[in-house]
N, C-alpha and C positions, 0 to 999 in steps of 0.2 A: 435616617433613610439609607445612606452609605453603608451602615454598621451593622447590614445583615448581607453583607458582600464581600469575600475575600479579596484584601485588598483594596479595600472602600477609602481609608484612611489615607493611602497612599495616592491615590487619584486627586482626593480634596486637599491635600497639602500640596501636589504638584499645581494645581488649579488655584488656589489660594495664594500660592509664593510668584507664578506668573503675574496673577490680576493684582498684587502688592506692588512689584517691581514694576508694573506699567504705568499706576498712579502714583508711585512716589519718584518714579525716575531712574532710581538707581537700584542695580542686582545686588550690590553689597547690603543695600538699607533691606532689603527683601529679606537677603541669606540671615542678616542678627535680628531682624525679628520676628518674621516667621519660624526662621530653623530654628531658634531659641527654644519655641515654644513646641513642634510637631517634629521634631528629632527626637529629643526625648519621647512622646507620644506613639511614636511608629515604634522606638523601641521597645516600649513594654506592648505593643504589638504583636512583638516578636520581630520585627525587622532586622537585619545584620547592621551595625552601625555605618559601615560603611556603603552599603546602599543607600541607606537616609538621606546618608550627607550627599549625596552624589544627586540623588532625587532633586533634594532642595535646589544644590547648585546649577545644576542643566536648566530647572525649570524659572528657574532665577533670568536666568539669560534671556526670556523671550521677552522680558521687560523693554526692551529696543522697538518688538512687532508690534507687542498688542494695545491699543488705544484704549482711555490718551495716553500715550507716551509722552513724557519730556520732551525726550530727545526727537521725536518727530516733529515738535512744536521749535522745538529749535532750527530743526535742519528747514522747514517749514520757511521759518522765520528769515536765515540766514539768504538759502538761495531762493527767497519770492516764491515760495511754490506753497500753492491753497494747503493748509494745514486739512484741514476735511479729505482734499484727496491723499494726503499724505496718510491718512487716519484710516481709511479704504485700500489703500495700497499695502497697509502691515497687516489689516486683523485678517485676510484670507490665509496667511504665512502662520500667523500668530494663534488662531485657531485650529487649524493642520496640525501645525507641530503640537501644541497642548493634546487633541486627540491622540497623536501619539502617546507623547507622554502615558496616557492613559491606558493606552493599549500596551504597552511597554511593559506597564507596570503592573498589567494584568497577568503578560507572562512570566516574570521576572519573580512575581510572588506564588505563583507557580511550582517555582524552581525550590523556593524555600520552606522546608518542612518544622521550622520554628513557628511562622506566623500565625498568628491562632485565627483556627475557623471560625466563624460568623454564627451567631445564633440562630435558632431555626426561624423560618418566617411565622409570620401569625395567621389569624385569616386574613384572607381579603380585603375585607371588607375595615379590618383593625388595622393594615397597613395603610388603608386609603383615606382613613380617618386621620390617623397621625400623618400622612403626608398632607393632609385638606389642612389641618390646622398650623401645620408649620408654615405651611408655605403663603397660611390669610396671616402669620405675626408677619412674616417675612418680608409681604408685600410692599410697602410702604419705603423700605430702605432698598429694597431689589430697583425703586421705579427711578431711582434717582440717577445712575448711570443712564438708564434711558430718556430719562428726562434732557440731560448733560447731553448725552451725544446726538441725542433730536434736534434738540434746540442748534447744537451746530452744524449739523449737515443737512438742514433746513434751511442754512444761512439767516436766522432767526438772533443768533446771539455769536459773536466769539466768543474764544473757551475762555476767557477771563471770567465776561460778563454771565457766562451757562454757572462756570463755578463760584459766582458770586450770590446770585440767584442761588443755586444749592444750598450756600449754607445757609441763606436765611427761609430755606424751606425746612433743613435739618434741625434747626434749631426746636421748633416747635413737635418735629417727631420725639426729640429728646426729650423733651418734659413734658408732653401731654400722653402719645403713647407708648413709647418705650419705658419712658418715666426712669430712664438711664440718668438724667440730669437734673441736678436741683441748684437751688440759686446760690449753693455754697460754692457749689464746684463750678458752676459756669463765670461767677465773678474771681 
């Protein structure tokens, strides 16, 4: 869907190394495993290496805004204060700044005349098919954040009990439809 956008690549990897670094916690765990992978990727791109890296790194940092955070659940935790509102109090910053990002990235690849342009579009009606079908595989692993962060700003579950409940919901997307997991590799 991105890959008929100049630039497309660079928005999903800044969006990608954000929502990494919010759910594991830390910018560093973000930067070596996202940038591992979409460093190299931006670069045969055609991105300047040192754009890449800089992409990855900034957008690494908003891992502190965007929920859930660790470190909200912590700060949460430490000074009494409802992790829920703590959770409402980052993602207006933490979605902001990401739109930047994107927009940033919009101009910035602008500027460089290595990046290789975008295939042409197809018809309509071929783009709205491949976007219809991605986004019915998709569905299923997309609901789970929603699920997660319903459940806690519902006050329904804490985020223990939301992410406990997840995996035993993930479990069965793994091997019934993704069919990512078989009983070699889950035992």
């Amino acid at each position: 869907m991105v890959s008929r956008v100049k630039g497309g690549i660079g928005s999903v990897a800044a969006i990608t190394n954000a929502l990494f670094g919010a759910i594991s916690g830390s910018a560093a765990a973000a930067i070596s495993c996202i940038g591992s992978v979409m460093i190299p990727r931006l670069e045969e791109e055609g991105y300047p290496r040192g754009y890449a890296t800089s992409l990855m790194t900034a957008s690494a940092g908003l891992a502190l805004l965007i929920p859930p955070s660790i470190s909200m659940i912590l700060y949460g935790w430490l000074t009494f204060t409802s992790v829920p509102a703590c959770f409402l109090a980052g993602a207006v910053p933490g979605i902001l700044l990401m739109s930047l990002f994107i927009i940033i990235n919009r101009i910035m690849v602008g500027r460089y005349p290595t990046v290789k342009k975008p295939p042409p579009w197809g018809s309509i009606k071929q783009v709205a098919k491949e976007i219809g079908s991605t986004g019915w595989r998709a569905l299923p692993a997309l609901m789970m954040p929603v699920f997660i962060l319903g459940s806690i700003y519902g006050g329904v579950a804490t985020p223990t009990e939301a992410s406990a409940v997840a995996v035993f919901l993930a479990i069965p997307l793994g091997f019934f439809v993704y069919r990512g997991l078989t009983l070699k590799s889950f035992v």
